[in-house]
C-alpha positions in Angstrom: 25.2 88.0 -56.0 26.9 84.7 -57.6 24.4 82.4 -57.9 25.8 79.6 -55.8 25.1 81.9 -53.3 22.0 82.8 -54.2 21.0 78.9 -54.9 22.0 78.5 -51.1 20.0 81.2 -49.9 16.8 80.3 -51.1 17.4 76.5 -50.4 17.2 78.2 -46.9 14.3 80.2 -47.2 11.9 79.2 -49.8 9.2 77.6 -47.5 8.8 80.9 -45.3 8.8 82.7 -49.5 6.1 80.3 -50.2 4.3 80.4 -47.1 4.4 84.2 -47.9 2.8 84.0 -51.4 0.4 82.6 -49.7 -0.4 84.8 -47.0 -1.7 87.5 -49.9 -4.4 84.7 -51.3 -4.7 81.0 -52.4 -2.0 80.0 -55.6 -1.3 77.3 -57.9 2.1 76.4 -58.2 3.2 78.4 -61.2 1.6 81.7 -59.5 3.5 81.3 -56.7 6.7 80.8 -58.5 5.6 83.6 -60.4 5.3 86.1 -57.5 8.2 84.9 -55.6 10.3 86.0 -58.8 8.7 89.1 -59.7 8.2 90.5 -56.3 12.4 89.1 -55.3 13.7 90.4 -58.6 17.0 88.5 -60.3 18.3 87.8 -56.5 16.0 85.4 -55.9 16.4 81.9 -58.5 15.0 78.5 -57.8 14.2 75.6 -59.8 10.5 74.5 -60.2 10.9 71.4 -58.7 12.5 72.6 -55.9 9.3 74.8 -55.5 7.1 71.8 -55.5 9.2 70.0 -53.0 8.8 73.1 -50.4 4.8 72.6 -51.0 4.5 69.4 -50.6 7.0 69.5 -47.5 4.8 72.0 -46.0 1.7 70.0 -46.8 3.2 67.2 -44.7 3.8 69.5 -42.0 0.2 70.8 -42.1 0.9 74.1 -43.0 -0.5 74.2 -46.0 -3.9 72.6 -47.6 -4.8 72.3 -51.5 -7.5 71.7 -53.3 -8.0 70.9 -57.1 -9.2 73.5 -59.2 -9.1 75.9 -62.7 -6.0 78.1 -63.4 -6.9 81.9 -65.0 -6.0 79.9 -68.6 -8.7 77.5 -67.6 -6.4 74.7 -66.8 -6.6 72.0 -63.6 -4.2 73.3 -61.1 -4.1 72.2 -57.4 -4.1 75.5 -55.5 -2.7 76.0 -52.0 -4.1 77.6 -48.9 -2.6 78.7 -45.7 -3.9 76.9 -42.4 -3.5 78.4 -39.3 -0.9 77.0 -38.3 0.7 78.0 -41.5 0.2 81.5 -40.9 1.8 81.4 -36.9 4.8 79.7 -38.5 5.4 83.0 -41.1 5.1 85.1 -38.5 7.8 82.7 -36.0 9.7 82.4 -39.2 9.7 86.2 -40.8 10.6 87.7 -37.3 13.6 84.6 -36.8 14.7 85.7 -40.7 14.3 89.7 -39.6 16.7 88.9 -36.3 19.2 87.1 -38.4 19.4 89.5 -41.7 19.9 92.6 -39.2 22.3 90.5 -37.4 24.6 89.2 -40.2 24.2 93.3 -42.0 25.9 94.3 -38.7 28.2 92.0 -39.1 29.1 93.3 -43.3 28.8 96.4 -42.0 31.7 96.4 -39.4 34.6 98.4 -40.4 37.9 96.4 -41.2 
């Protein structure tokens, strides 16, 4: 995918990937960049800050809470927590995302 596209995509989607990460468990910033790339593979590029603006977007929106605290290399990190209104908005969001891939995969998928 050309990564215009791609940039696109995941200016679209990135909150509902974060709010994912952090369905699994609580994550600091670079953990959750760090699972959203390894478990999207090469399709799926951001920039850090970009990242960081989704958190604190979805902090503001009471989604997500954080806390101060050490990283696995003993560093400060703030880490991030769902809330639960956090979690009712991944599942409103994953089923809306669901709906619209399967609808726009029909649409590819039409014969010329």
């Amino acid at each position: 995918m050309p990564e215009a596209a791609t940039n696109n995509l995941v200016r679209g989607t990135l909150d509902v990937m974060v709010l994912r990460a952090l369905a699994r468990e609580e994550l600091h910033g670079f953990a959750i960049a760090r699972w959203i790339r390894d478990t999207g593979g090469e399709a799926v590029t951001f920039e850090d800050a970009a990242l960081y603006q989704a958190l604190h977007r979805l902090q503001r929106k009471g989604l997500v809470e954080s806390s101060w605290g050490r990283s696995e290399n003993n560093r400060r990190a703030r880490f991030y927590h769902l809330t639960a209104k956090g979690r009712k908005k991944l599942s409103q969001e994953a089923e809306a995302f669901r709906s619209f891939a399967s609808a726009v995969t029909r649409l590819l998928d039409m014969p010329s």
